[in-house]
C-alpha positions as CSV (number, residue, x, y, z in Angstrom):
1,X,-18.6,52.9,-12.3
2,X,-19.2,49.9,-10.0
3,X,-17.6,49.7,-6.6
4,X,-15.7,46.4,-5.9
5,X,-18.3,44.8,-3.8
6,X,-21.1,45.6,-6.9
7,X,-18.5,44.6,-9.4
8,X,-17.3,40.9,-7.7
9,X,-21.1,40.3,-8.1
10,X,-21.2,40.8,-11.9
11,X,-18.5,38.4,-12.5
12,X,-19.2,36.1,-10.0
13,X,-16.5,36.1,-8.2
14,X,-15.3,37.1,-4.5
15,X,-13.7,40.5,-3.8
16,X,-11.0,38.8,-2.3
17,X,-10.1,37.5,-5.9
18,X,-10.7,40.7,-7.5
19,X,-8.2,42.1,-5.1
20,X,-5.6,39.9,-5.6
21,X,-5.9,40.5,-9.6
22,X,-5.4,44.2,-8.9
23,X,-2.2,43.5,-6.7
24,X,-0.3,41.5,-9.4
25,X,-1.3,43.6,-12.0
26,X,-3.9,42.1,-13.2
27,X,-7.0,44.0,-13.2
28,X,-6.5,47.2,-12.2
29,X,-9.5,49.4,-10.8
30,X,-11.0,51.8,-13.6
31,X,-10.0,54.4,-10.3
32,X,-9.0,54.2,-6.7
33,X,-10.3,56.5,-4.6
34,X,-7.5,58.8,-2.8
35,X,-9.4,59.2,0.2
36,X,-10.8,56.5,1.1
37,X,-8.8,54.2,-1.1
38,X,-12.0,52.4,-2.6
39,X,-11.9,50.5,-5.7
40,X,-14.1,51.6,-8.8
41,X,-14.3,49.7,-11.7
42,X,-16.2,49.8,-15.0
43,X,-18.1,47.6,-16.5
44,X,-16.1,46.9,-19.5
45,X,-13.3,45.5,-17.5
46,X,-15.8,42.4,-16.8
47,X,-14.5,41.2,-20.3
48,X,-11.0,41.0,-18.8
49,X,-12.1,39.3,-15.9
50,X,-13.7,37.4,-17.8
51,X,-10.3,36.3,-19.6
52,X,-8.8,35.9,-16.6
53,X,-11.0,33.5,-15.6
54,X,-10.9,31.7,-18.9
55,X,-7.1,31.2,-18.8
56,X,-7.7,30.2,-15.0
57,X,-9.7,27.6,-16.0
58,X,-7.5,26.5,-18.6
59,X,-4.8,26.3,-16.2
60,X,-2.3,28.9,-17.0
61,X,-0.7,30.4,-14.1
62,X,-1.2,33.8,-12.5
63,X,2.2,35.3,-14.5
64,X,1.8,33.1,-18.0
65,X,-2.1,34.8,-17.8
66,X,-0.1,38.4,-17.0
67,X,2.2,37.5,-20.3
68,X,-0.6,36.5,-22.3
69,X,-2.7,39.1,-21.4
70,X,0.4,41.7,-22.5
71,X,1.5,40.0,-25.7
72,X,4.6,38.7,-24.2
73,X,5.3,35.3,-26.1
74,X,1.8,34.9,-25.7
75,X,2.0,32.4,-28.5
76,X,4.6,30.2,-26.9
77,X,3.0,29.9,-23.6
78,X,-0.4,28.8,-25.2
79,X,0.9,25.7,-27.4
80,X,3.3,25.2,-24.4
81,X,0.1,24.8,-22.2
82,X,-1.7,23.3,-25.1
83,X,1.1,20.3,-25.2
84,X,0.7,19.7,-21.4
85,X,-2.7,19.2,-21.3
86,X,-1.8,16.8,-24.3
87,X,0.1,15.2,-22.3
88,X,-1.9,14.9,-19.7
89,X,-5.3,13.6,-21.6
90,X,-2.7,11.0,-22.9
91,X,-1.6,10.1,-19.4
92,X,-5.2,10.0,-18.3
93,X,-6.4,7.7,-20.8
94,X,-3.4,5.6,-20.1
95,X,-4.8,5.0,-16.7
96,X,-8.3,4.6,-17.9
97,X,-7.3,1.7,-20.4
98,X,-5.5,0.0,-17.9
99,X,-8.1,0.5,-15.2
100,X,-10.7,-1.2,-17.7
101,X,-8.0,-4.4,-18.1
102,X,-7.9,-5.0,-14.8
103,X,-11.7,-4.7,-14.8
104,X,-12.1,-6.9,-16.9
105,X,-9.6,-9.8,-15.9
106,X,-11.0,-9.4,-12.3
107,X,-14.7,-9.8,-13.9
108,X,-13.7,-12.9,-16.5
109,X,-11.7,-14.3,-13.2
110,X,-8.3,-14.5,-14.8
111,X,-5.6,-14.8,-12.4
112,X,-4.3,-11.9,-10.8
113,X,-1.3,-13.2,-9.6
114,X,0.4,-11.2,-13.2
115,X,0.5,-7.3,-12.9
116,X,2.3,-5.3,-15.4
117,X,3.9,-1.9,-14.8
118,X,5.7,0.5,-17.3
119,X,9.1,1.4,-16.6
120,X,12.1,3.2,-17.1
121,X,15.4,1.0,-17.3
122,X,18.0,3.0,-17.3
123,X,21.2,3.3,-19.2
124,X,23.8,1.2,-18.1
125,X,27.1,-1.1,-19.3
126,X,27.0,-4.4,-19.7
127,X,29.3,-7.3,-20.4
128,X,27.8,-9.6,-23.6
129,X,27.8,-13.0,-24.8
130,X,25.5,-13.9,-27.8
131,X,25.1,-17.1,-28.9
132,X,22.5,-20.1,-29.7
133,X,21.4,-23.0,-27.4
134,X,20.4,-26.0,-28.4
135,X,17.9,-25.8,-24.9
136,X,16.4,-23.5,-22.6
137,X,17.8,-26.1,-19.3
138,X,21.5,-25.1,-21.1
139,X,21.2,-21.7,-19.9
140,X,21.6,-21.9,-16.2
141,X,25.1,-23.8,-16.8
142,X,26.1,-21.3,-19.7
143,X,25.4,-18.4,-17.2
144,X,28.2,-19.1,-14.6
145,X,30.2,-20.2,-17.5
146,X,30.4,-16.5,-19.3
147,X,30.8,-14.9,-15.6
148,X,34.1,-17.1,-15.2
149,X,35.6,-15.5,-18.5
150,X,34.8,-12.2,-17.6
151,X,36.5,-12.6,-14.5
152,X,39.4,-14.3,-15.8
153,X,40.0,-11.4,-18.5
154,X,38.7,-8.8,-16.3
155,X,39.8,-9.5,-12.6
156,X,38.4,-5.7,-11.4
157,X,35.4,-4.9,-13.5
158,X,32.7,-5.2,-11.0
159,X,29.0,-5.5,-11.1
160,X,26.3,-3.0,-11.0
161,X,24.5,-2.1,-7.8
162,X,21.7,-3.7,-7.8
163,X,22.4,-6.2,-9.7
164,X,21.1,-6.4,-13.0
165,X,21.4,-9.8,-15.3
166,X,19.0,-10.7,-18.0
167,X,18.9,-12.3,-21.3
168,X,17.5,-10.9,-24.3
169,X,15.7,-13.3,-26.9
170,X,16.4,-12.7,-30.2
171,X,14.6,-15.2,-32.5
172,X,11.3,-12.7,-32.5
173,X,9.0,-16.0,-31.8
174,X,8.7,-19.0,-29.1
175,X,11.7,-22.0,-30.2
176,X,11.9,-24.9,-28.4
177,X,15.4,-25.9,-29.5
178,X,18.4,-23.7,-31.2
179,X,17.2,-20.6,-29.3
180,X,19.2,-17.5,-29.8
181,X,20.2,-15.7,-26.9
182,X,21.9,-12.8,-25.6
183,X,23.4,-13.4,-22.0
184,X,24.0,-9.9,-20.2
185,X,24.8,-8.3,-17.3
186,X,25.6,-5.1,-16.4
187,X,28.7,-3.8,-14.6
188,X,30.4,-0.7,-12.8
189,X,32.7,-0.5,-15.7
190,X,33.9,-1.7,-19.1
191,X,36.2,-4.3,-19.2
192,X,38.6,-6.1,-22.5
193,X,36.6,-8.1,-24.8
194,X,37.7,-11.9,-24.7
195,X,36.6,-15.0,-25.9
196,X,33.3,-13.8,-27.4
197,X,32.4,-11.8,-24.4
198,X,32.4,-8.0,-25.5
199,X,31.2,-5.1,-23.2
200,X,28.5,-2.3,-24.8
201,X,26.4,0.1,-23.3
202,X,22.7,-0.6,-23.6
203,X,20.5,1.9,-24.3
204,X,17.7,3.5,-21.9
205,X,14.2,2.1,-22.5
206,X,10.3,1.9,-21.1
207,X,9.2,-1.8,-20.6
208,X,6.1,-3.7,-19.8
209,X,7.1,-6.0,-16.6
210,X,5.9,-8.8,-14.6
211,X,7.3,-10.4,-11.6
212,X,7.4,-14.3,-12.1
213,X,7.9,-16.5,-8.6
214,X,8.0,-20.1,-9.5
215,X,10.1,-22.9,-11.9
216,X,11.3,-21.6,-15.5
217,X,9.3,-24.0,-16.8
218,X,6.1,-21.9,-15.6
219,X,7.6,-18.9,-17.2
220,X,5.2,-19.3,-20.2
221,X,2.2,-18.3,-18.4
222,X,3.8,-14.5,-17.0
223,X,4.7,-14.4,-21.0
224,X,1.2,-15.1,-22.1
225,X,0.0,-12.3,-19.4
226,X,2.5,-9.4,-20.4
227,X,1.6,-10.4,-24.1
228,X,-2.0,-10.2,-23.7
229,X,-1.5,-6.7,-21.6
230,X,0.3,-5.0,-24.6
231,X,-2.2,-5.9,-26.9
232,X,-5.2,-4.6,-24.8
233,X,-3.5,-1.6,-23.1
234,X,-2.5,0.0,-26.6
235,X,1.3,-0.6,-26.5
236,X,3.6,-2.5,-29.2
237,X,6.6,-3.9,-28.8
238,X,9.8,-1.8,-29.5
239,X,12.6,-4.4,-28.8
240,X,13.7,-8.0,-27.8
241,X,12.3,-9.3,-24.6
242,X,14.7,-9.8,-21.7
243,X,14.2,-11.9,-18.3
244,X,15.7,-10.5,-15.6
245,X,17.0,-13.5,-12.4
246,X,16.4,-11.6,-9.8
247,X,16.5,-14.6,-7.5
248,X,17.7,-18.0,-8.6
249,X,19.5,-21.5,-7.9
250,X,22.7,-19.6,-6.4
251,X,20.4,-18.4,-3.3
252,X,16.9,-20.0,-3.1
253,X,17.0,-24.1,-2.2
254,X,13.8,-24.2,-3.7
255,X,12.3,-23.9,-7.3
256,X,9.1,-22.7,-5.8
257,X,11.3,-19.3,-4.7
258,X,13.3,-18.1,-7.7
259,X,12.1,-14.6,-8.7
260,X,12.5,-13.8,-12.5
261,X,11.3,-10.5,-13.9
262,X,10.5,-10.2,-17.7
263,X,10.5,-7.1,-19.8
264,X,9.5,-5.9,-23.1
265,X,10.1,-2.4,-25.0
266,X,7.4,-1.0,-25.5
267,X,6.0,2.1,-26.8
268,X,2.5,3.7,-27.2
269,X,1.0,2.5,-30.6
């Protein structure tokens, strides 16, 4: 028998700890004396401590180590523990990949100006009008035009707080003429379909983005950026892109101003 002070020695740990694991059950002293209430404990029980400490270190909790220990759904709790820590390598070398990008651009001087982030667009309903352009410069006119129907049909459908109005390209590749476009924008409510304008709910979904300040005609180099970020951060596309006007010709007097975010679905390759 080893008293606690001799015992928290042989397994390298502090009595403190050893006295913890005895009040929730954990390792409970071979014998406590009655008298003088000392701890005794043999020197098998350094192969439970030793467990203890192994789970620790794995990072189960104190009461997942008591199930585990017990055979309570032992089996659940390790594969559940087993899948976080999967998800949490996966997370880390997400960082690490994109840490080394930006590395990298920095090093090879590559503007900086482009920064992508991943993230979660919500849910929402949106009024739709699909249709195909003979020119990018038609869009800005077409916008205000689909707005004026929905609010002819619709007088009290309302739009969402904050504002969210994009356009989703749906030729899969750059056109200079006949593009195919989706004009959206989403709204409190649905609202009657009219005059080619119907109202859906778009799905939820994780997107690359990139913030581009400047003329629509420089748009080309934010899409070049998120593009090249994708491809070396281990994503693939898993959807249309979508620019988002964020700010535009109806508030900013100059080009130099407008604000457009783009976004593309993406999900881990």
């Amino acid at each position: 028998m080893h008293r606690i002070g001799e015992f928290s020695k042989l397994g390298k740990v502090t009595v403190k700890t050893i006295r913890y694991y005895d009040e929730v059950g954990l390792l409970v002293p071979a014998r406590t004396d009655e008298w003088t209430g000392y701890r005794y404990y043999e020197t098998g029980q350094l192969f439970r401590l030793q467990e203890i400490l192994a789970l620790r270190q794995m990072g189960f909790s104190i009461p997942e180590i008591a199930a585990v220990i017990g055979g309570q759904g032992d089996d659940g709790i390790v594969e559940r523990r087993k899948s976080e820590l999967e998800e949490e390598l996966h997370s880390l070398e997400d960082r690490l990949t994109r840490l080394h990008h930006y590395i990298s651009q920095k090093k090879e001087g590559i503007d900086m100006s482009y920064q992508v982030v991943v993230k979660e667009v919500p849910a929402c309903t949106v009024f739709s009008y699909r249709t195909v352009v003979p020119a990018y410069g038609d869009l800005m006119s077409l916008m205000p035009e689909v707005g004026a129907k929905v609010a002819a049909a619709n007088p009290g459908v309302k739009c969402a707080d904050p504002e969210y109005c994009f356009i989703v390209y749906h030729d899969g590749e750059y056109r200079e003429k006949d593009i195919d476009i989706e004009i959206c924008q989403a709204v409190t409510s649905r609202g009657k379909d009219a005059d080619g304008v119907v109202f859906k709910e778009m799905p939820a979904a994780s997107v690359a983005s990139v913030y581009h300040k400047g003329p629509y005609e420089q748009l080309g180099a934010a899409y070049a950026a998120l593009t090249a970020w994708v491809g070396a951060n281990g994503y693939k596309p898993a959807g249309e892109p979508r620019e988002s006007y964020i700010d535009g010709i109806w508030n900013k007097d100059s080009a130099e101003e407008w604000l457009t975010e783009i976004q593309f679905p993406v999900v881990k390759a």
